[in-house]
C-alpha positions as YAML, in Angstrom:
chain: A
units: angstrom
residues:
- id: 1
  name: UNK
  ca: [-6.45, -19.24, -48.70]
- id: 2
  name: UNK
  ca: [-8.34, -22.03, -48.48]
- id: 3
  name: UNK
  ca: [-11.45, -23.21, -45.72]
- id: 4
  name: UNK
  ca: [-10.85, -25.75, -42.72]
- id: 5
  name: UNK
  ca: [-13.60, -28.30, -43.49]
- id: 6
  name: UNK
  ca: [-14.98, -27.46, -40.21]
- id: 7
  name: UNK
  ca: [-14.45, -24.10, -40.14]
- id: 8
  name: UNK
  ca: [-15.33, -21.82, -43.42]
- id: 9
  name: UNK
  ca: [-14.05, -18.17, -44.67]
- id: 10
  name: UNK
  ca: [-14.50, -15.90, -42.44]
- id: 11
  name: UNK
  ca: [-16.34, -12.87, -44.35]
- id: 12
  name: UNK
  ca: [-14.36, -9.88, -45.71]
- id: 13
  name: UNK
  ca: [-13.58, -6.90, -42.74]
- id: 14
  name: UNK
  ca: [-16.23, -4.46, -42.29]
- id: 15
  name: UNK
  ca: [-16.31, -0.42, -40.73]
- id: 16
  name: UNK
  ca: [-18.38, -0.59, -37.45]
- id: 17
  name: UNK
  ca: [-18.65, 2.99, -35.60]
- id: 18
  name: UNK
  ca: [-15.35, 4.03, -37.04]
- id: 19
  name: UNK
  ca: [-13.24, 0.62, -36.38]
- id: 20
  name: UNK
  ca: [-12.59, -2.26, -38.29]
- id: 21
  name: UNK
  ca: [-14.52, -5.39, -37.59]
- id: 22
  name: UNK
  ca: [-11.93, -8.84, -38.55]
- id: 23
  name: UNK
  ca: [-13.92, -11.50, -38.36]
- id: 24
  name: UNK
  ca: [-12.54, -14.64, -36.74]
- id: 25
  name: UNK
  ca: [-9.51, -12.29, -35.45]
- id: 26
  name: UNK
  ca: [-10.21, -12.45, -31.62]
- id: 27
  name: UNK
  ca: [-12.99, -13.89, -29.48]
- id: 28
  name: UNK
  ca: [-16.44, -11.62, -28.83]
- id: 29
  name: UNK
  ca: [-18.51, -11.80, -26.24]
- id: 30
  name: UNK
  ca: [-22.32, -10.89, -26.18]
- id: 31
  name: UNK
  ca: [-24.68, -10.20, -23.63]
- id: 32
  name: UNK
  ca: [-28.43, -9.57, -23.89]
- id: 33
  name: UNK
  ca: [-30.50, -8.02, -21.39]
- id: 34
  name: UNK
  ca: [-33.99, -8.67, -21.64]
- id: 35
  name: UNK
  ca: [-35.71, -5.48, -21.50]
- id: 36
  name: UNK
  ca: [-39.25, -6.04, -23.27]
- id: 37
  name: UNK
  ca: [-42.12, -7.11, -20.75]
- id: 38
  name: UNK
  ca: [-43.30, -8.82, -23.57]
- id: 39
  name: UNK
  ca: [-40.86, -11.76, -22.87]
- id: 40
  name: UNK
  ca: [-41.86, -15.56, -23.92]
- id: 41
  name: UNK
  ca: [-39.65, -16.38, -21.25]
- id: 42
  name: UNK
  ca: [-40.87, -14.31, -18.37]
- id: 43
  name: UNK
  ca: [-37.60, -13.19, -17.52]
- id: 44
  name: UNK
  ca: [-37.89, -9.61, -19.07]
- id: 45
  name: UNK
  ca: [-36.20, -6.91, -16.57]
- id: 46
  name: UNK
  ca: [-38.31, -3.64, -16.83]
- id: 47
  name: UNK
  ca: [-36.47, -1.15, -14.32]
- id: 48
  name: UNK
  ca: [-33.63, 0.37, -16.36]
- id: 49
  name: UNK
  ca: [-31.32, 0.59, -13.29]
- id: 50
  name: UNK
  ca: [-31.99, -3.34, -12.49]
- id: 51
  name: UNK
  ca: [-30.94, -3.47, -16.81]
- id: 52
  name: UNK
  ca: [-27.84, -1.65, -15.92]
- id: 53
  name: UNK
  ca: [-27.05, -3.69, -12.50]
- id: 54
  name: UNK
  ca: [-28.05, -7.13, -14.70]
- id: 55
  name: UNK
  ca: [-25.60, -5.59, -17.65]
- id: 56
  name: UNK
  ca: [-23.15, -4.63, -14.86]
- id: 57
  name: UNK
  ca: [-22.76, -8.64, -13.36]
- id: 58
  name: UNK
  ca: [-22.71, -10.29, -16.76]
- id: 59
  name: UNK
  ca: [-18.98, -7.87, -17.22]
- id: 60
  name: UNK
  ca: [-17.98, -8.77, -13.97]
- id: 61
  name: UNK
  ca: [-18.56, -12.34, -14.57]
- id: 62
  name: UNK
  ca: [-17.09, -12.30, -17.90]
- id: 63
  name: UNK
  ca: [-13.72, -10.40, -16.60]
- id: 64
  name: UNK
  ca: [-13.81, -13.20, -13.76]
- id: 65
  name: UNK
  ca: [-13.97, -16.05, -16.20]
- id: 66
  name: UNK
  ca: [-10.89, -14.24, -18.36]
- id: 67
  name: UNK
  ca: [-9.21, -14.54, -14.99]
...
């Protein structure tokens, strides 16, 4: 198999919490929840419920967006 010019080899499969991660085989999607009141950006969220409602609405919007 050779590599797209703009897109290289995908690296080998690897064993994450008992499943197989394929690299390049479907689309992930990643969220981060700034937790830290140590933030550079300010935007740090400190109550853990407020985490979980903040962690909450980024699914939601993500399932919208899949429509």
């Amino acid at each position: 198999m050779t590599a797209h010019p703009l897109r290289p080899l995908a690296p080998a499969p690897m064993r994450i919490g008992g499943r197989t991660f394929t690299w390049g085989a479907r689309t992930r999607v990643v969220g981060i929840v700034n937790a830290t009141p140590d933030s550079f950006s300010g935007d740090g969220v400190l109550d853990p419920q407020a985490a979980a409602m903040q962690a909450r609405r980024m699914v939601q919007e993500y399932l919208a967006a899949e429509g």
